[in-house]
VEXTI-762964 format. One record per residue: x, y, z of N, C-alpha, C in turn. Coordinates in steps of 0.2 Angstrom, whole numbers, padded with zeros to 4 digits, always signed. Example, Ala and Ser with C-alpha at 12.3 -4.5 7.8 and 13.67 -1.06 7.14 Angstrom:
residues 2
+0066-0028+0039+0062-0022+0039+0066-0016+0039/+0064-0011+0035+0068-0005+0036+0064+0000+0039/
***
This chain:
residues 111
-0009+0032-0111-0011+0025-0109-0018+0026-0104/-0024+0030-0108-0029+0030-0105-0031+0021-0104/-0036+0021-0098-0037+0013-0098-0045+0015-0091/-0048+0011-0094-0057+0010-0087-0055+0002-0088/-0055+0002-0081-0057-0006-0078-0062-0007-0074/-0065-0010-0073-0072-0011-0066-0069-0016-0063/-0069-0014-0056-0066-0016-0051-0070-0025-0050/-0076-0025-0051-0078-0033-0054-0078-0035-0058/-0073-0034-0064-0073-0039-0069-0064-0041-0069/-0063-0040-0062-0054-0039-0064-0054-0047-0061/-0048-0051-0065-0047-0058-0064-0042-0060-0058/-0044-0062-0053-0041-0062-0049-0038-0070-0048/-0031-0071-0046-0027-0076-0045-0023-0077-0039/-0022-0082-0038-0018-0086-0028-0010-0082-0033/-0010-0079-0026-0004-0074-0026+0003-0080-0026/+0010-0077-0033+0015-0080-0034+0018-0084-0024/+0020-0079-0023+0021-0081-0014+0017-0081-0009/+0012-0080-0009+0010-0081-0002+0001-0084+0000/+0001-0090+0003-0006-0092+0003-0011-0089+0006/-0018-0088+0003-0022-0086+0008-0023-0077+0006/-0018-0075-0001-0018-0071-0003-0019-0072-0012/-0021-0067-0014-0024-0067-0022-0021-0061-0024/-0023-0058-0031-0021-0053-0035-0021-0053-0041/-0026-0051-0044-0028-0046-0050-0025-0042-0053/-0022-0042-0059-0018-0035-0063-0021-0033-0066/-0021-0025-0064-0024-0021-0068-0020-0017-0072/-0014-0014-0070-0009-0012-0077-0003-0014-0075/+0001-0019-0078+0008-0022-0076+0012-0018-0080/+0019-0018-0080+0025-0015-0082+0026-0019-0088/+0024-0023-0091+0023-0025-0100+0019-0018-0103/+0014-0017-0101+0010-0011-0103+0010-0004-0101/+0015-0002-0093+0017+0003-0091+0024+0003-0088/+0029+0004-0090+0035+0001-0087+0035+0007-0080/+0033+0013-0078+0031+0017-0074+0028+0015-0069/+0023+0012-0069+0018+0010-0063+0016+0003-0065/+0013+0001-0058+0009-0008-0061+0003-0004-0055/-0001-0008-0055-0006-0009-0052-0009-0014-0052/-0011-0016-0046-0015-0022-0045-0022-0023-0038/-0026-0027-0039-0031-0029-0033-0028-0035-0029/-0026-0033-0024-0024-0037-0018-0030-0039-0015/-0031-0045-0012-0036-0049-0009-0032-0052-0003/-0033-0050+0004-0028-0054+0007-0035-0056+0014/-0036-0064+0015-0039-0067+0018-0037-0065+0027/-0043-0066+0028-0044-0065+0037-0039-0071+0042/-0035-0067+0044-0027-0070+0049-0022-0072+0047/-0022-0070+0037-0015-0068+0033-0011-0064+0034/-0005-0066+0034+0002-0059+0035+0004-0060+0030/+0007-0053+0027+0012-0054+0022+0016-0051+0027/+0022-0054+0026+0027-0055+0029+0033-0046+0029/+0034-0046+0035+0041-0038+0033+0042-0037+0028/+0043-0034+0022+0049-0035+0016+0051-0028+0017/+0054-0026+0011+0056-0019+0007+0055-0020-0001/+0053-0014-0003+0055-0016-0011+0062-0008-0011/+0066-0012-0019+0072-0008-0017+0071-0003-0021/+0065-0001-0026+0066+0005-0030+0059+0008-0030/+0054+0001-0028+0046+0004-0027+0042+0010-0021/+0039+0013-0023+0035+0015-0019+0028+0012-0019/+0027+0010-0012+0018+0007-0013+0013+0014-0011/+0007+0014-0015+0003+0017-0012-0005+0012-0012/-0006+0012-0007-0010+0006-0005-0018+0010-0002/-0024+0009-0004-0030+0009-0004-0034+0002-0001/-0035+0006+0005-0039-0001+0008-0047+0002+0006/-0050-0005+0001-0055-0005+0000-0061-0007+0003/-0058-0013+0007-0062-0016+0012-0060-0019+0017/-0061-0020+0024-0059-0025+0030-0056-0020+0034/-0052-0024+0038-0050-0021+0043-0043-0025+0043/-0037-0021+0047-0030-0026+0047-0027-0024+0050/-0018-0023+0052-0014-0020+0054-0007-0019+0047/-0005-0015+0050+0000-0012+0041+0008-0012+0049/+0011-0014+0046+0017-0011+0050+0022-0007+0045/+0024-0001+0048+0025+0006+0046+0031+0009+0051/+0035+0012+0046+0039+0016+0053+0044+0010+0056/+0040+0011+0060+0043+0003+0069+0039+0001+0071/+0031+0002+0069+0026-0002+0072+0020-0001+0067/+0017-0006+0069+0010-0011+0069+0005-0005+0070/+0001-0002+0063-0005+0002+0066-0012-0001+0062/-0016-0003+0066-0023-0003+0062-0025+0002+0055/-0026-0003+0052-0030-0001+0045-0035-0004+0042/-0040+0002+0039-0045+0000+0038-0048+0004+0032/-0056+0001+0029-0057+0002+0023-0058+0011+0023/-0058+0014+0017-0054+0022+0017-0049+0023+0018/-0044+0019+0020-0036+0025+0023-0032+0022+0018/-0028+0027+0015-0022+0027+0011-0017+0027+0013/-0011+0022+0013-0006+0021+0015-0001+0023+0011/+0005+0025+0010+0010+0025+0006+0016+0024+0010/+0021+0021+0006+0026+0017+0008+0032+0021+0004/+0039+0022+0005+0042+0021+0003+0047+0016+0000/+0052+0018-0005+0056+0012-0006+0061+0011+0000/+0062+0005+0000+0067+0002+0006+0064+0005+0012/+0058+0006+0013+0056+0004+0020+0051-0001+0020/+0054-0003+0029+0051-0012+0030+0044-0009+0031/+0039-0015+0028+0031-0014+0029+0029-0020+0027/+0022-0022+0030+0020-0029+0031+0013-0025+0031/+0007-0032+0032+0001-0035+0033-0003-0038+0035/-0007-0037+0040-0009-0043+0043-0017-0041+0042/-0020-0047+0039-0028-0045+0039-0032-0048+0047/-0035-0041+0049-0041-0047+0055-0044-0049+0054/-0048-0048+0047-0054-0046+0042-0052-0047+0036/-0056-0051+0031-0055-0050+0021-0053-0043+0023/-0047-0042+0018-0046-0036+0014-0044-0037+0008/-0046-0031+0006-0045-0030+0000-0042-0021-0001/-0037-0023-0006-0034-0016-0008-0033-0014-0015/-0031-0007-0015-0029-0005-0023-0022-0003-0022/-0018-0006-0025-0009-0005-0024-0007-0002-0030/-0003+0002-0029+0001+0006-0034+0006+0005-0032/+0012+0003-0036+0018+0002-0034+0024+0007-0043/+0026+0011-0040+0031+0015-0045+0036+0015-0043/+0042+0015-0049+0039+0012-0053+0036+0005-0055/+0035+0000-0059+0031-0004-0059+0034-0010-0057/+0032-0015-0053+0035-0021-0048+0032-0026-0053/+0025-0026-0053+0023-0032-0057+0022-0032-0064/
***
């Protein structure tokens, strides 16, 4: 499942849930049942809210902006360079202070 996408021609769409957020698929679980991938766009004073996913793991690349990631037990700033990764069934959020923009890997594939 060799695949090149440019990061500017990926189509991006108002996120199913949450406003003030968007999201681009790059390889969804139709095409990789293993992983998905996608471009998160998440607008300046947007939360995604606490959740858990119950069998994913995120691995999340902030591309651009600035935010906070809540991780562990707490709220830590995030910024463009740092790689996050999450496990499954632990609680984690996002708050942009700044456009960000991310590259999400979620395994296996969520979307």
């Amino acid at each position: 499942m060799a695949l090149k996408v440019n990061l500017n021609e990926i189509q991006m769409k108002e996120h199913p849930k949450f406003e003030g957020v968007k999201v681009g698929y790059v390889v969804t679980k139709e095409r990789h049942p293993e992983l998905s991938i996608i471009i998160l766009e998440v607008a300046s004073g947007v939360e995604i809210p606490l959740h858990t996913h119950e069998k994913e793991v995120d691995s999340i690349f902030i591309l651009e902006g600035e935010g906070e990631m809540y991780m562990g037990d707490s709220w830590q700033t995030v910024k463009k360079g740092d790689i996050i990764a999450v496990a499954s069934k632990e609680l984690h959020g996002l708050k942009a202070k700044e456009n960000l923009k991310c590259y999400v890997v979620h395994a296996p594939a969520l979307w």
